[in-house]
C-alpha positions in Angstrom: -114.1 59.5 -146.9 -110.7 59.0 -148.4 -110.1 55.3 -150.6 -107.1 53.9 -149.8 -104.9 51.4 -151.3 -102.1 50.1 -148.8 -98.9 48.5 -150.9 -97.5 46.1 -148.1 -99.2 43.9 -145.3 -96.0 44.6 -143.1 -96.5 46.6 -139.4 -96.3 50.1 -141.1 -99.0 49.6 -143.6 -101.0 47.4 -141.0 -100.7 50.3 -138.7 -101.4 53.1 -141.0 -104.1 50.9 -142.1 -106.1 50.0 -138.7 -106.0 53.9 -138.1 -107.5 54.6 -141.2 -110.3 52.1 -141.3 -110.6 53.3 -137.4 -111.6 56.8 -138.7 -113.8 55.7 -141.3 -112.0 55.3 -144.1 -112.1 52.1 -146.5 -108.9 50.6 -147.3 -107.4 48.1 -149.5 -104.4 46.3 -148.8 -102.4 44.0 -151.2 -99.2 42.1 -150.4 -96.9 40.7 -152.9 -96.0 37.7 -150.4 -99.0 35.1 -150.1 -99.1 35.7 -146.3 -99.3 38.8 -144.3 -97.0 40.5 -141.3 -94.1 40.9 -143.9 -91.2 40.5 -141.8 -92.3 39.8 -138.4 -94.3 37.1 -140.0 -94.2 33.9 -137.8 -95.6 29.9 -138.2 -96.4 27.9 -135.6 -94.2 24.7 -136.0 -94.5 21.7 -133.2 -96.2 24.0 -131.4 -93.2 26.6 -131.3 -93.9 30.1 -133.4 -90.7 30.4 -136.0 -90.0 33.5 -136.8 -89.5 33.0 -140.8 -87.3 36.3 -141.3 -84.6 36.2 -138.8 -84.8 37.0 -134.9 -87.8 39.7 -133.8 -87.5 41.0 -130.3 -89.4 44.1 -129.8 -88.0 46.4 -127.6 -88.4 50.4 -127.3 -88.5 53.1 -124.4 -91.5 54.8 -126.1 -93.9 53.7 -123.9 -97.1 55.7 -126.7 -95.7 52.4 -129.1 -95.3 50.0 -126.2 -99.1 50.7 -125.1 -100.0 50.6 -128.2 -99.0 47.5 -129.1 -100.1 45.6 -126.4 -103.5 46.3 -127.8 -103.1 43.6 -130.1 -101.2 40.8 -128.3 -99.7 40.0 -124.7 -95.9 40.2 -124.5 -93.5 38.0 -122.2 -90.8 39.0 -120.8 -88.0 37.8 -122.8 -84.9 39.7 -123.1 -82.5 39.7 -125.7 -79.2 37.9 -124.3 -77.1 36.8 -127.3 -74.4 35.0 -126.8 -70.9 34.6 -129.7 -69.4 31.8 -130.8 -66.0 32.2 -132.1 -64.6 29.3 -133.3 -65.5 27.7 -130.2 -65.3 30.0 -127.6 -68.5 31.5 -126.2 -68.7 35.1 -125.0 -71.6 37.5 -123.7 -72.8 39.7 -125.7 -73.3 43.0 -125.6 -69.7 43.1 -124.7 -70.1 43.5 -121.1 -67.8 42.2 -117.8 -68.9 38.7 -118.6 -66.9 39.0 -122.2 -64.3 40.5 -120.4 -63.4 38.2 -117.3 -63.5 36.0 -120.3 -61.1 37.6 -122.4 -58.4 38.5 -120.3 -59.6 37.6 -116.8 -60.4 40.8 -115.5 -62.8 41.1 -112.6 -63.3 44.7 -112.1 -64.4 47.6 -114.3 -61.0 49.5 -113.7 -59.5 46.8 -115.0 -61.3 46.2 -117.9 -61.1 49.8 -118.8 -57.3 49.7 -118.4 -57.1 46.7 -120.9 -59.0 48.4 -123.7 -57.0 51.8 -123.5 -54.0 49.3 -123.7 -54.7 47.8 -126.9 -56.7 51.2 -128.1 -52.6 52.4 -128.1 -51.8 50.7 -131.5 -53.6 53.0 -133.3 -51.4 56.0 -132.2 -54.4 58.3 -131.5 -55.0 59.1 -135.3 -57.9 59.3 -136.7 -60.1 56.3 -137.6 -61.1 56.1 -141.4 -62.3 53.2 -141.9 -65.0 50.5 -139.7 -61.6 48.6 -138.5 -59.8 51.1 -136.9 -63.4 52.4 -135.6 -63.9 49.9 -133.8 -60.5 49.3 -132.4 -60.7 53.0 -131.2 -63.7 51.7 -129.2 -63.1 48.9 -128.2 -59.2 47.8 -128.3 -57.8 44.9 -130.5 -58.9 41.6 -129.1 -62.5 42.4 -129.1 -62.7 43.7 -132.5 -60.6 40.4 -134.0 -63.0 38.0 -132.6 -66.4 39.6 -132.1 -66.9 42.0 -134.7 -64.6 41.7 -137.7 -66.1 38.7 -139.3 -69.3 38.9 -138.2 -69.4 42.7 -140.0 -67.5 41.1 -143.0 -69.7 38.6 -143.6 -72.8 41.3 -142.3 -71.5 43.8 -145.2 -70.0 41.5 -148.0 -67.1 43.9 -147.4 -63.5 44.1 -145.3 -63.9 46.3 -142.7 -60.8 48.4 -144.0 -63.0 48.8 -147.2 -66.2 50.2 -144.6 -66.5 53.9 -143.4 -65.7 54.7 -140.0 -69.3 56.2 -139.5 -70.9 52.2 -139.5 -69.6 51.6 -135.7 -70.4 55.4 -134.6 -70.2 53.6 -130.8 -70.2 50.6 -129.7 -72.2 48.9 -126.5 -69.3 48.4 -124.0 -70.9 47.9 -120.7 -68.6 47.9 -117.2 -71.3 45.8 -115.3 -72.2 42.0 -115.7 -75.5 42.9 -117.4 -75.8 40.5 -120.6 -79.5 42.1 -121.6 -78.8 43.6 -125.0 -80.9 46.6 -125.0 -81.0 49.1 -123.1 -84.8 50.0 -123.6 -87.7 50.2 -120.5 -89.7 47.8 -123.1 -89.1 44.5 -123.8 -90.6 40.9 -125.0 -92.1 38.7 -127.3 -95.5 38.4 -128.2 -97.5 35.4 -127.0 -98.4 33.3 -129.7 -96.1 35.3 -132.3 -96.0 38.3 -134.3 -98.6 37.8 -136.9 -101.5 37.9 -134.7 -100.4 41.8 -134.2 -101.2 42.2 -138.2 -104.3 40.0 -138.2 -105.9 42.4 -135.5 -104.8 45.4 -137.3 -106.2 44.1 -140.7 -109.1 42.8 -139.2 -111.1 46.0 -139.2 -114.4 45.9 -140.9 -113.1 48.8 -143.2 -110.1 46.8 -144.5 -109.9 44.2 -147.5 -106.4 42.1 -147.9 -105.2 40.4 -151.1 -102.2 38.5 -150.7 -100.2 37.4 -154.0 -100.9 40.7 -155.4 -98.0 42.4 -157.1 -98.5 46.1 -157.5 -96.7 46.9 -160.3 -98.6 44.6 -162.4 -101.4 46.9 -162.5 -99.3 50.6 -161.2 -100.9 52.7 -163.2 -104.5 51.5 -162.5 -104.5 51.6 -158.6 -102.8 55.0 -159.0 -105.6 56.0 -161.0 -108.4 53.9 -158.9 -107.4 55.2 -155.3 -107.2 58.9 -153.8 -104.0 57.9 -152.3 -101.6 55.0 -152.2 -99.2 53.9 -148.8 -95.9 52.5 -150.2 -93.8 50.5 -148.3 -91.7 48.7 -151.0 -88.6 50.3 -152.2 -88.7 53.9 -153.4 -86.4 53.8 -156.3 -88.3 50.7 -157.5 -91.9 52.6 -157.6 -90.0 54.8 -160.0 -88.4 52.7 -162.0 -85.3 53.3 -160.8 -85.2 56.7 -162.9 -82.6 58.8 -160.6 -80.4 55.2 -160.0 -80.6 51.9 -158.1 -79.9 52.4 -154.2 -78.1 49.7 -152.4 -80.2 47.1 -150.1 -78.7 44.1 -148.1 -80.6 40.6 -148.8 -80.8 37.4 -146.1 -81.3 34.0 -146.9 -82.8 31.9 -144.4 -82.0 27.6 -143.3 -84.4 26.4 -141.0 -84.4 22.5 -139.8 -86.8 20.8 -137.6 -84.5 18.7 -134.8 -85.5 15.4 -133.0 -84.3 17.1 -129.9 -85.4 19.3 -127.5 -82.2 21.8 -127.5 -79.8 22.6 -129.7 -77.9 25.4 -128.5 -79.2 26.7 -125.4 -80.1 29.8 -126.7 -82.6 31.9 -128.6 -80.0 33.7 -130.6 -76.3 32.7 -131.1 -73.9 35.0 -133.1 -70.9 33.0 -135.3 -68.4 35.7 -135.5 -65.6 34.0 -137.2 -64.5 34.6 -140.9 -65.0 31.0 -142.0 -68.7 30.0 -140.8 -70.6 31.5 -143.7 -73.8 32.0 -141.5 -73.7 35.1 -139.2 -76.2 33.5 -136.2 -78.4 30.4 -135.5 -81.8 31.6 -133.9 -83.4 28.5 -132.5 -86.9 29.8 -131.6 -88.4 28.0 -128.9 -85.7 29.8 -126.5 -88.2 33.1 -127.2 -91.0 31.9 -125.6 -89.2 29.8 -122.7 -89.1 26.4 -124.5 -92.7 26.3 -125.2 -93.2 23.3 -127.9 -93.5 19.8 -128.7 -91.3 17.4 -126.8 -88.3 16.2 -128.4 -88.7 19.3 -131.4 -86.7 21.9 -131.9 -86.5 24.3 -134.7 -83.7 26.0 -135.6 -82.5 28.6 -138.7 -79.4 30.0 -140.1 -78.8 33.5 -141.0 -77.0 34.4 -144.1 -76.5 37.4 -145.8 -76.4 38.0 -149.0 -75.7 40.6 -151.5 -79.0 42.0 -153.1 -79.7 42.7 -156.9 -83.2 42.8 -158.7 -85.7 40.5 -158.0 -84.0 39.5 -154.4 -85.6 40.3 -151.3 -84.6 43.6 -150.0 -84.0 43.5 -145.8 -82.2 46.6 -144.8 -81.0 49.8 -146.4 -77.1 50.3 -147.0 -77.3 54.1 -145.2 -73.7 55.3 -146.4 -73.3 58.8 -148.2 -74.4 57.9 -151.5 -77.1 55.9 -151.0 -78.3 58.6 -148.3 -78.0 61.4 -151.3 -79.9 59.5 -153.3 -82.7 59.0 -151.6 -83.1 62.4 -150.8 -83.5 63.0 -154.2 -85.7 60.4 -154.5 -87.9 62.1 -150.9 -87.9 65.3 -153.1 -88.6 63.8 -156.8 -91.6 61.6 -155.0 -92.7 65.2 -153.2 -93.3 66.8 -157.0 -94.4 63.7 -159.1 -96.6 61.6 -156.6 -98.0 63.5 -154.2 -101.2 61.2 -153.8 -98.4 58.6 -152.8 -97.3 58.3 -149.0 -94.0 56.4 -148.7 -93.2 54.3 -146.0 -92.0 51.8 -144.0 -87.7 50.7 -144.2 -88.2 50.4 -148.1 -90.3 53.4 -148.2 -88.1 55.7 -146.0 -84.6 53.8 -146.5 -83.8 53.9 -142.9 -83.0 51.0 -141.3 -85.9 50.9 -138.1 -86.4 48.5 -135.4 -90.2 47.3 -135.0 -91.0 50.1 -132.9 -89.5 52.7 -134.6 -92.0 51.4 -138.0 -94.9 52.1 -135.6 -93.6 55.2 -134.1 -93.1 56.5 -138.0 -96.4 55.5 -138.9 -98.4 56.8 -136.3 -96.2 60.0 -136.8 -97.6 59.9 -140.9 -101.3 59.1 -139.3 -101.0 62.0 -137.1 -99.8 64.3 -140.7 -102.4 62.4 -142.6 -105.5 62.7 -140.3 -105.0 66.1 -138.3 -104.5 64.4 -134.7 
């Protein structure tokens, strides 16, 4: 039997975790954080589960990760609805008939379509090279001014003339009054939050947890103590940065507790103008139908934040240099650690949903374990 040492208490070392300790194997999982679940993580507050790092809807049209997952808790049936807020105004999101009776009072899809092609026209059919004329290629002028420029501006820290086209590859535009956000078979919440999934998964009799634990205060020892490590912090941190520091984008999160029992009417609201520095306000009793104390609400703001060392690192900033990079990174790890499985968003730099962590890790389990 194989001794493993997991680096992360998130879902993909949970997962690879419970499917090693399933087959046999003991395993040993330590988490710089003092709590598991990473960021899915959720508290029960006046009797409403916060979701401490930003909104979680799990969603997926693989139905192996949707069964899978409903091992560990029941889902609801919330779907993901957000609405925008710009400077006032409230529109539908994804940007759907809804936005656009708004907009320009349209009422059928013809006319809709006519409207974007209109303002599509200012660009002159040339080429888009950056994220702003990207977008107004897809979606026409008005749309892009009030429902994606700031939002992405404040998303990126960048102008979105300063952004490569490649960021808004498509965007949702739906000709139906259809405000559901995904377009997956699967979708809800989890009962009684997320961090019961990771409690199940770590709750095998094969498994020890240490929260608090930071692994590069002792690297070289668990690298010498375990047959193989599971990584899931960042990649060019594990070594030491040697082939250059990738980009990450960091969050910094405002919650409040309320004396009322609704503040905005909605799980997630998006603030898409330029001078609100949040980019949403999730108010979480929404995702589980107002379930809570009476008269309490609790509600957090979103902001983003450039990241440097010693931040928190959220997502990967997936543009061509950062993507060379790791590659080289993928390949140097391949020759020079090849006890070490990397994974996970930090791991992998890829920016994956919650299903698409389990997917990946099942996918290393199946590598890792023959089947």
């Amino acid at each position: 039997m194989t001794n493993y040492l997991i680096v992360g208490a998130g879902l993909f070392g949970a997962t690879f975790a419970y499917e090693a300790a399933k087959r046999g194997h003991q395993v040993k999982v330590i988490e710089k954080r003092n709590h598991i679940a990473g960021n899915i993580y959720t508290k029960e507050v006046h009797g409403i589960q916060v979701h401490q790092f930003g909104a979680h809807i799990f969603h997926t049209s693989n139905k192996e990760v949707w069964d899978y997952v409903q091992q560990f808790a029941e889902f609801n049936r919330y779907t993901n609805a957000p609405v925008a807020n710009y400077n006032g105004e409230i529109y539908n999101l994804p940007f759907n008939m809804n936005t656009f009776n708004k907009l320009w009072g349209v009422v059928t899809p013809q006319e809709a379509m006519a409207k974007i092609e209109e303002q599509k026209a200012v660009l002159g059919g040339k080429e888009p090279e950056n994220l702003e004329e990207q977008a107004i290629s897809l979606i026409g002028t008005d749309i892009y001014e009030k429902l994606i420029k700031g939002y992405t501006e404040k998303q990126w820290g960048r102008k979105a003339t300063e952004l490569p086209a490649f960021i808004i590859k498509r965007l949702p535009v739906r000709l139906t009054y259809d405000n559901n956000y995904f377009n997956d078979l699967y979708q809800g919440i989890p009962m009684g939050g997320y961090t019961q999934i990771v409690e199940k998964m770590l709750g095998h009799e094969n498994i020890t947890v240490e929260t608090g634990v930071d692994f590069f205060d002792k690297k070289d020892q668990y690298l010498a103590e375990f047959d193989k490590v599971v990584f899931t912090g960042m990649i060019d941190q594990f070594f030491n940065y040697e082939l250059g520091e990738l980009e990450y984008r960091s969050l910094r999160f405002e919650t409040e507790i309320l004396d009322e029992d609704n503040y905005q009417g909605n799980a997630v609201v998006n603030y898409t103008d330029a001078e609100t520095p949040y980019t949403r306000i999730i108010e979480h009793k929404h995702f589980e139908y107002g379930k809570g104390e009476k008269g309490k609400t609790v509600i957090t703001r979103e902001y983003p934040a450039d990241w440097q060392r010693g931040d928190e690192p959220y997502y990967p900033v997936n543009n061509e240099r950062n993507n060379e990079m790791y590659q080289a990174y993928k390949a140097y790890a391949a020759k020079n650690a090849s006890n070490v499985i990397f994974g996970g968003r930090l791991g992998q730099y890829k920016y994956y949903n919650m299903d698409q962590v389990i997917a990946a890790a099942l996918e290393i389990v199946r590598e890792e374990f023959k089947g």
